[in-house]
C-alpha positions in Angstrom: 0.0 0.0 0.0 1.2 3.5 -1.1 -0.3 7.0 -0.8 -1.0 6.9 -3.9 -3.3 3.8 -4.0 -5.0 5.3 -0.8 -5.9 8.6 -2.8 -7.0 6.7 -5.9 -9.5 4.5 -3.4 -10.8 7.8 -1.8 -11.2 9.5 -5.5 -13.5 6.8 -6.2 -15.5 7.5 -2.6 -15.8 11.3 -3.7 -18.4 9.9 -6.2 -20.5 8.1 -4.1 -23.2 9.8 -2.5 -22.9 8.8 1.2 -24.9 11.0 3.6 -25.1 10.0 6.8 -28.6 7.5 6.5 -28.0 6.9 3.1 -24.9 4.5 2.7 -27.0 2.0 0.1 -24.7 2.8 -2.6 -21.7 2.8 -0.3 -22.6 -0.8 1.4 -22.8 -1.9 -2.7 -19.1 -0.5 -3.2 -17.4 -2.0 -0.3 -19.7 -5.6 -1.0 -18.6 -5.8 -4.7 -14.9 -4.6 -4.2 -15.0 -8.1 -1.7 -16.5 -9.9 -3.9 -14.1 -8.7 -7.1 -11.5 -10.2 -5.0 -12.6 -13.4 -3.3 -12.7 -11.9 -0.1 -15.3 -12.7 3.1 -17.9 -10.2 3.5 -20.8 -10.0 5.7 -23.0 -7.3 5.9 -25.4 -7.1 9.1 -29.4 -5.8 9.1 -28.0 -2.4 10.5 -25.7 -1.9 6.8 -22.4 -2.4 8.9 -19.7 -3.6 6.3 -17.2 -6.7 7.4 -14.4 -7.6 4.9 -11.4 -10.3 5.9 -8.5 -11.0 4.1 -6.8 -14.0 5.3 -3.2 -13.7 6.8 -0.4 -14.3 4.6 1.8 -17.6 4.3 3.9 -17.3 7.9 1.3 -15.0 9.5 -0.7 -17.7 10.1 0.0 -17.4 13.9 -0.1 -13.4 14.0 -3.0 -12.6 16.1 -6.2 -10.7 14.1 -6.1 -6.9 13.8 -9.5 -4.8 13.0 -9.3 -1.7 10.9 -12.3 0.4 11.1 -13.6 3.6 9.3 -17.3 4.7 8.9 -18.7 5.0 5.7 -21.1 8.4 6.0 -20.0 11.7 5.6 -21.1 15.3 6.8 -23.1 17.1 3.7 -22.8 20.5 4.0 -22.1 23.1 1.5 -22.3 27.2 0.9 -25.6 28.3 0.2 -25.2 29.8 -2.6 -23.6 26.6 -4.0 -25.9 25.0 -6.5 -25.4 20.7 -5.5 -26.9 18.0 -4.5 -24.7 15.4 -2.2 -27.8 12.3 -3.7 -26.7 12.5 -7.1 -23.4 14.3 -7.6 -19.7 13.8 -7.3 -17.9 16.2 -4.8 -16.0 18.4 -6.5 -12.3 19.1 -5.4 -9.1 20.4 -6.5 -5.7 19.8 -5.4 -3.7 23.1 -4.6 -1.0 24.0 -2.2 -0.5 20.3 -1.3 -3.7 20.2 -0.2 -7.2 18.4 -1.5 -9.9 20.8 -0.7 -13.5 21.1 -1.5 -13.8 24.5 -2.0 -17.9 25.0 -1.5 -19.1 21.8 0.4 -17.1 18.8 2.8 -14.9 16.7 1.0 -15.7 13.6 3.1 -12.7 12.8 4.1 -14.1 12.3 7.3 -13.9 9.3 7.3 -13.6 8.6 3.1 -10.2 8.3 3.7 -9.7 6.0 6.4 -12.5 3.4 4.3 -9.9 4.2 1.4 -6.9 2.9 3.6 -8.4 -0.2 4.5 -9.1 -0.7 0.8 -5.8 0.1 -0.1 -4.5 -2.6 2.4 -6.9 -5.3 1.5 -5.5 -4.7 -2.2 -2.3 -4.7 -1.2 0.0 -7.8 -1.3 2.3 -7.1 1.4 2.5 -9.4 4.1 0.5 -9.3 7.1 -1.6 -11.4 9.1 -5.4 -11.2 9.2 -7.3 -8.7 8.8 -10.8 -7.5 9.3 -12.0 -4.0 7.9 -14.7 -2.8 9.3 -17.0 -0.2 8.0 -19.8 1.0 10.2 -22.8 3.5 9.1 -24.0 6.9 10.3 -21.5 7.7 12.5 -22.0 11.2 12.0 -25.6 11.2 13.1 -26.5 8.9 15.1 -23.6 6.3 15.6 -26.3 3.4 15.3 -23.9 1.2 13.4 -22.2 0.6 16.4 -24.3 0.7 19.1 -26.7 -1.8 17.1 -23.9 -3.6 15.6 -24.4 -7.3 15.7 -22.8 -9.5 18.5 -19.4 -11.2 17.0 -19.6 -9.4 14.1 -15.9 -9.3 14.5 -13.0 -11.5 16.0 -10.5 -9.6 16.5 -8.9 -8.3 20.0 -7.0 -5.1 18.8 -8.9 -2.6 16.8 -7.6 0.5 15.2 -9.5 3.6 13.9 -8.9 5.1 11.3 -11.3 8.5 11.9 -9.1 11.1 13.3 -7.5 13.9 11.4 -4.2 15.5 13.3 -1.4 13.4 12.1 1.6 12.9 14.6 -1.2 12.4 17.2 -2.5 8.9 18.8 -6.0 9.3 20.2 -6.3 6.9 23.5 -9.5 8.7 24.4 -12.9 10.4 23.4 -15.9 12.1 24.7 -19.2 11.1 25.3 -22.1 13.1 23.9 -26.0 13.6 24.2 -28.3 15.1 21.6 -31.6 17.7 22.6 -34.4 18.6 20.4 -36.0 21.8 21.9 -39.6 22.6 20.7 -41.9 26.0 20.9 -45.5 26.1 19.5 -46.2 29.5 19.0 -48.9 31.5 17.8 -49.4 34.0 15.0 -50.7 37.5 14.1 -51.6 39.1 11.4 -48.5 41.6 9.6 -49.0 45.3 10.3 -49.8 47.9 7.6 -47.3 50.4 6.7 -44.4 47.5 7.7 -41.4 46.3 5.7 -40.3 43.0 5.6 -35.9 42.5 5.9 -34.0 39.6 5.6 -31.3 39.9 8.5 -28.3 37.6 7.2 -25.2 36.3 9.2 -22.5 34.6 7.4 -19.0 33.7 6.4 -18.4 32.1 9.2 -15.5 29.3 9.2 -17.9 26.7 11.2 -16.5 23.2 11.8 -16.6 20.6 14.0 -18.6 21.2 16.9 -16.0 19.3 19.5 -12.7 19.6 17.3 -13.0 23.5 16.5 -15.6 24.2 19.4 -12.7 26.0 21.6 -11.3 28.3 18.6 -13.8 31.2 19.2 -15.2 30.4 16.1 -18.9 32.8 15.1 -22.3 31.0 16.1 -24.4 32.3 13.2 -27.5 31.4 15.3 -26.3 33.0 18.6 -24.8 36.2 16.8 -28.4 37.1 14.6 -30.0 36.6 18.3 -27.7 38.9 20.3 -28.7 41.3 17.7 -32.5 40.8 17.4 -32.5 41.1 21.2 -30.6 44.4 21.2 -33.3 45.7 18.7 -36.7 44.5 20.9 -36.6 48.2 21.7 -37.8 48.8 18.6 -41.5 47.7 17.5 -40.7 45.1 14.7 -41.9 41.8 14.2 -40.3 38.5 13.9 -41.7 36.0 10.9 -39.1 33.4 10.8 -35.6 32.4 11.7 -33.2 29.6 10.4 -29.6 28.5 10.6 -27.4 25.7 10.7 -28.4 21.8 9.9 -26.1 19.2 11.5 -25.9 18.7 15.3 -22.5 18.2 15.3 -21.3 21.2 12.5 -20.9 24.7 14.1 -23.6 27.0 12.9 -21.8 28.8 9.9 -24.9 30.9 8.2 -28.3 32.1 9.8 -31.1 34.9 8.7 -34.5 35.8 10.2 -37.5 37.5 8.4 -38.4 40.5 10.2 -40.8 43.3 9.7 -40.4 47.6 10.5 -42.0 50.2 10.3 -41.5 51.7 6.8 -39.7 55.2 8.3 -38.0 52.9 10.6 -36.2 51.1 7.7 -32.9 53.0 7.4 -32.2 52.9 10.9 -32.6 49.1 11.2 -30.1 49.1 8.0 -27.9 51.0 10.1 -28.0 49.3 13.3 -27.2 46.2 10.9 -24.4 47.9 9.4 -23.0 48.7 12.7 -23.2 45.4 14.2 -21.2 44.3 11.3 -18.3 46.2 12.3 -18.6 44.6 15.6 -18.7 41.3 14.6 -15.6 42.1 12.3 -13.9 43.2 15.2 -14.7 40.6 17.3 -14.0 37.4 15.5 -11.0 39.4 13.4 -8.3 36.6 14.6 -10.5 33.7 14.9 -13.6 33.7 11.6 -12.5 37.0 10.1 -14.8 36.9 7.1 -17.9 37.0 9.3 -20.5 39.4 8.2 -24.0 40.8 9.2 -26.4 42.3 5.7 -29.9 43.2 5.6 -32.2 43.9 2.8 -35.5 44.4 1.9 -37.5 41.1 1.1 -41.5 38.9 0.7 -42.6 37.5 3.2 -43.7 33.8 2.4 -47.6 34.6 4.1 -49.3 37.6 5.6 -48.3 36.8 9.2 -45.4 36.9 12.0 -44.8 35.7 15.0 -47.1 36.6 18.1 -45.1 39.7 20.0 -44.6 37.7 23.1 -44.1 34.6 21.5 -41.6 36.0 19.5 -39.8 37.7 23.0 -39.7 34.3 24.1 -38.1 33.0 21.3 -35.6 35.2 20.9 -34.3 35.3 25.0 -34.5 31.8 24.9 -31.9 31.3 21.6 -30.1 33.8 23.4 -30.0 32.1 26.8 -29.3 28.5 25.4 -25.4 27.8 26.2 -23.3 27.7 23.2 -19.2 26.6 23.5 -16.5 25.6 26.0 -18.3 25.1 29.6 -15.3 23.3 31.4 -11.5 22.3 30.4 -10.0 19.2 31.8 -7.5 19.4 34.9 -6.1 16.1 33.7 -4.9 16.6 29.9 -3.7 20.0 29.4 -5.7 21.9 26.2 -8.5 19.3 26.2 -12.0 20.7 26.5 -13.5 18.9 28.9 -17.8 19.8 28.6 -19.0 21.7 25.3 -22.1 22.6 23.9 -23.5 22.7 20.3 -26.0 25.6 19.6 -26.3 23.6 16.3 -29.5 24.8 14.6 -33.1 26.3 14.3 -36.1 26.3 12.2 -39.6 27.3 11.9 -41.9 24.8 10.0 -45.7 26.2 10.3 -46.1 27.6 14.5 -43.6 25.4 15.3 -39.7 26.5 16.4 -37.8 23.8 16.6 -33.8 24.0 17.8 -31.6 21.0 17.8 -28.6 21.1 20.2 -25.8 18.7 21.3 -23.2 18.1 24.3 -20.1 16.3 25.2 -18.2 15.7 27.4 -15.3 13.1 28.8 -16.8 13.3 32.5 -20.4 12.1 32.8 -21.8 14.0 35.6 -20.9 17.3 33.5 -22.6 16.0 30.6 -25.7 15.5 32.5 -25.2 18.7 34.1 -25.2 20.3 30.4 -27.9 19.0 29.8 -29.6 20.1 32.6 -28.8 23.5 32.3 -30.2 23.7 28.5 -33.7 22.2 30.2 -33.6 25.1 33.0 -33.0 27.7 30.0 -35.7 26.1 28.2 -38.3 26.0 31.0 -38.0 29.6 31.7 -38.5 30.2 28.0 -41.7 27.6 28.1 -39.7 25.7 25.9 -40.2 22.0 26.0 -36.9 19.8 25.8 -36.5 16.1 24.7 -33.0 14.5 24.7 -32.5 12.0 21.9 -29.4 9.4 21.1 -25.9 9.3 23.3 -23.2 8.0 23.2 -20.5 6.7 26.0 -17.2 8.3 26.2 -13.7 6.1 25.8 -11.4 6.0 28.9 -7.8 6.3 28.0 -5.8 3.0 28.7 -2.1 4.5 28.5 -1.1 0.6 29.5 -2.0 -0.3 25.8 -0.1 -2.9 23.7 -1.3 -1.3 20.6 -0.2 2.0 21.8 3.0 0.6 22.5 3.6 -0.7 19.1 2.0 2.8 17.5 4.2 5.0 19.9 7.5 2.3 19.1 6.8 2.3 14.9 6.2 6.2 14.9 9.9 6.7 16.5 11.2 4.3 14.5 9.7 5.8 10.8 9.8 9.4 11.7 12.5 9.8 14.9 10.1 11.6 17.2 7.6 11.0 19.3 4.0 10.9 18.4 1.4 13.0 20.8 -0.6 10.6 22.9 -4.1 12.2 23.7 -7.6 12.1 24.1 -10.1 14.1 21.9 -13.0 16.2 22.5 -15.1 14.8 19.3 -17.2 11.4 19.9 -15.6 8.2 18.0 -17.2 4.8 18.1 -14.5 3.2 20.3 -16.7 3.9 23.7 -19.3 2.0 21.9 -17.3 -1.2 20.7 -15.7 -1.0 24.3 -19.3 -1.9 25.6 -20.0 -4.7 23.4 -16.4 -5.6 23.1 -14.9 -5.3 26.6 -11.7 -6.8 25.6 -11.0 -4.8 23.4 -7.4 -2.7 22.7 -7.6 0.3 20.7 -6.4 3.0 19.2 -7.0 6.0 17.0 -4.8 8.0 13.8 -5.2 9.7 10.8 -3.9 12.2 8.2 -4.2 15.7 9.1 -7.7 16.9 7.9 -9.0 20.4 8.5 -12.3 22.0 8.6 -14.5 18.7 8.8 -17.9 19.5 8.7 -17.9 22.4 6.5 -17.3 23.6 2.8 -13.6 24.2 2.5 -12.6 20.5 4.3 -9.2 20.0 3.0 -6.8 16.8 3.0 -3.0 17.6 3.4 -1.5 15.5 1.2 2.1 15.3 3.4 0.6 14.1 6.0 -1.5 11.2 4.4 2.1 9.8 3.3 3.4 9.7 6.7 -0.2 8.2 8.1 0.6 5.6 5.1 3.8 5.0 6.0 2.7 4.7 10.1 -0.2 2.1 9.2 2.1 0.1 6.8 4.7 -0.7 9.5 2.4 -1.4 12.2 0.1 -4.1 10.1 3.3 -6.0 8.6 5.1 -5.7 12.0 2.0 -7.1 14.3 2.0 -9.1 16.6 
């Protein structure tokens, strides 16, 4: 296995459409690329993937080593960017060493660590056996491993392939919890002599919502809010608001519909204009082509939102906690308890905000949670926590991380970074079903997963090559 052969494999991912839920056509790929090749392949009634190649002549006695990447990626793109993730390829370019998707993810979370295993399994090199593993909707739901079937694999020493900071061997994750907040709220009629403006924030770098969640990064949703509430002074009325989409992506690009007075107009232009200047100043380091517009627009119907429903609405989304809450005593630079202020929409009376939390200590994640259902009750919100998922103590007494920490010296004469990450992987869940098990986690350096502009750096995904290669031939 080269880098090469890995890239190829992942160029032929970037065509597939793969959105988290919809893997059919992915579960096809991986099923006939086994099958091309005589290899074992099971697929279980969740749409998890199992593919074993036999060890080579004189591995017969090298113990079995799992490989596992998840098939779904994160579909999000610009909004002005006319695509559809069901039925077209992803378009990318390769610049500056780099393989970037310019206007939507690139999916190399985790397209690339499906295309290493695929590289391996085509690869002739010897090794013992192996059994890639390719689970589904990790990016929602994780219910490819928490419903995976019971010894669905045999193997004792897994390794993920999902993380995206090369040089650095993940021994530990966070757990995480999902909300669903709901407001039914009531409508009246829009007034005469109003204007209707669209109120637009956007630009912002998003991400991850536990990688980048501690680099100050804008909160479209929480930003339009601050501003809405400063403006309750005046006598406007709210008709909708939207932003973001994924629970787990940084809210990049939010607007609401409001409507003003018609000699009022210019002055809520200008207040606009002003709060652009200080959200430029602001995020200036950290999201520096952030921006706040208005401009005159239709309303969709002839009615807003109730006065005091609309009050509500707007306190509450500004009250809701949104970023770092704690950072851990024990690993220097980890975040410790986060929260996602991910997204909002209105469908008919309905508001309807989605928000998520993690966290490596569980008493704080059920303490995050907690807060978000006081928050909400004041507002007469109604709350309903959804799908979690455990966290993954570190084990620094590791074999595998022995052997990964040993092979990294060896290739590249330094040491690698041993730590634990503030995004969820699936490990905590395999951990449950598979109490024995011995992991570890690595990848290429990847940057801005979750959000148009996810890039590959192409250095790195020769060293992560390299790194793999020696520990699967060297085993044991």
């Amino acid at each position: 296995m080269d880098s090469a052969s890995v890239l190829r494999f992942f160029q032929d991912i970037t065509r597939i459409p793969r959105e988290s839920g919809h893997e059919e056509l992915m579960i096809a790929y991986l099923q006939d690329f086994a099958a091309r090749r005589n290899y074992a392949c099971k697929t279980d009634k969740t749409g998890n993937v199992l593919i074993t190649k036999e060890a080579s002549i004189g591995k017969e006695n090298v113990p079995t080593l799992v490989l596992q990447a998840h098939q779904d990626m994160v579909c999000e793109k610009n909004a002005h960017f006319d695509f559809d993730f069901r039925t077209q390829p992803i378009p990318y370019e390769i610049k500056d060493g780099w393989m970037i998707a310019e206007n939507t993810t690139l999916g190399a979370d985790d397209g690339i660590g499906v295309a290493a295993c695929l590289a391996l399994l085509d690869s002739d090199q010897p090794m013992g056996k192996l059994e890639c593993l390719f689970t589904i909707s990790e990016e929602t739901t994780m219910v490819g491993a928490t419903q995976m079937e019971e010894g669905f694999f045999s193997g004792k020493t897994l390794i993920n392939l999902d993380s995206e900071d090369e040089g650095q061997l993940f021994v530990g994750c966070a757990g995480g919890k999902e909300s669903h907040v709901h407001f039914d709220f009531g409508r009246e009629p829009l007034r005469k002599g109003y204007k209707v403006l669209r109120i637009q924030l956007s630009g912002g770098i998003g991400g991850h919502s536990g990688d980048d969640i501690n680099k100050e990064r804008m909160n479209a949703i929480k930003q339009l809010v601050r501003f809405l509430y400063t403006e309750l002074q005046y006598d406007f009325q709210l008709i909708s608001i939207e932003g973001g989409n994924k629970h787990n992506a940084i809210c990049r690009e939010a607007f609401a519909l409001i409507a003003v007075p018609a000699d009022e107009v210019q002055d809520m232009l200008d207040d606009v204009k002003a709060f652009n200047g200080i959200l430029r100043a602001e995020f200036a380091v950290s999201d520096p082509n952030v921006q706040a517009t208005a401009q005159e627009a239709k309303a969709d119907g002839e009615e807003a939102i109730e006065e005091g429903d609309a009050a509500a609405i707007i306190a509450t989304l500004l009250a809701i906690p949104h970023g770092v809450q704690s950072m851990s005593m024990d690993i220097p630079g980890l975040v410790q308890t986060s929260t996602n202020l991910a997204a909002v929409h209105v469908n008919e009376n309905r508001l309807t905000v989605l928000c998520s939390h993690r966290s490596s200590v569980e008493s704080e994640l059920s303490a995050i949670a907690e807060k978000l259902e006081a928050t909400c009750f004041l507002g007469g919100f109604d709350i309903e926590h959804k799908w979690g998922y455990p966290g993954w103590k570190p084990n620094l007494q590791s074999h595998i991380l022995h052997l990964c920490v040993e092979s990294y010296k060896k290739l590249f004469g330094t040491d690698p970074q041993v730590k634990a990450i503030h995004a969820g992987l699936e490990c905590g869940m395999f951990l449950q079903k598979f109490p024995d098990l011995d992991m570890i986690s690595f990848g290429p350096t990847l940057r801005g997963v979750h959000a148009p502009g996810e890039k590959l750096e192409l250095s790195s995904l020769d060293k992560f090559v390299d790194h793999l290669n020696d520990i699967v031939t060297h085993f044991q």
